[in-house]
N, C-alpha and C positions, 0 to 999 in steps of 0.2 A: 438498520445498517450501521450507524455510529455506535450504539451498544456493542458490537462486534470491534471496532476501532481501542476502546478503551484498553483495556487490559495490552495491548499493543505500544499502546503509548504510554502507557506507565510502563513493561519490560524496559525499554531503551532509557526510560527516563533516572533507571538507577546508577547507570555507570554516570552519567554526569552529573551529580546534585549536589555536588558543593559550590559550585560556582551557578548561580540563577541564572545570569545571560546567556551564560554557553549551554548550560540544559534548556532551556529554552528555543534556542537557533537549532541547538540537537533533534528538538522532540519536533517542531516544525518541519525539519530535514528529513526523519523519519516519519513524519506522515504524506507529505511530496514523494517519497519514493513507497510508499505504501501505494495511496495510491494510484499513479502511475503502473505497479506491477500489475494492481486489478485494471486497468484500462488498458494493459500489453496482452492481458489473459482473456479479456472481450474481445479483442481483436484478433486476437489469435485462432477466439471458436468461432466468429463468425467468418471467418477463411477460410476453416473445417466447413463450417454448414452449407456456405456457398459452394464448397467441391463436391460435396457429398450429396446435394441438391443437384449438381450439373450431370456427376456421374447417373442418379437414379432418372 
């Protein structure tokens, strides 16, 4: 799963690389909301699966 992660964090990692700190607080920011989307998108299937289970 972290192999998957990299390449990820290196994209965001180019708009800020002249200043170390702030690419850094960047690439941290951008992997908190990474993920976070994957924990909105688990939760989101298993509220599918629970419906789709209640309906069957």
């Amino acid at each position: 799963m972290f192999n998957a992660l990299i390449p990820y964090y290196k994209i965001f990692s180019r708009n800020t690389r002249t200043h170390a700190d702030i690419n850094f607080f960047h690439n941290e920011f951008c992997l908190l909301f990474y993920f976070l989307n994957i924990f909105q998108v688990k939760i989101i299937f298993l509220y599918i699966y629970k419906f789709f289970i209640k309906i069957a």
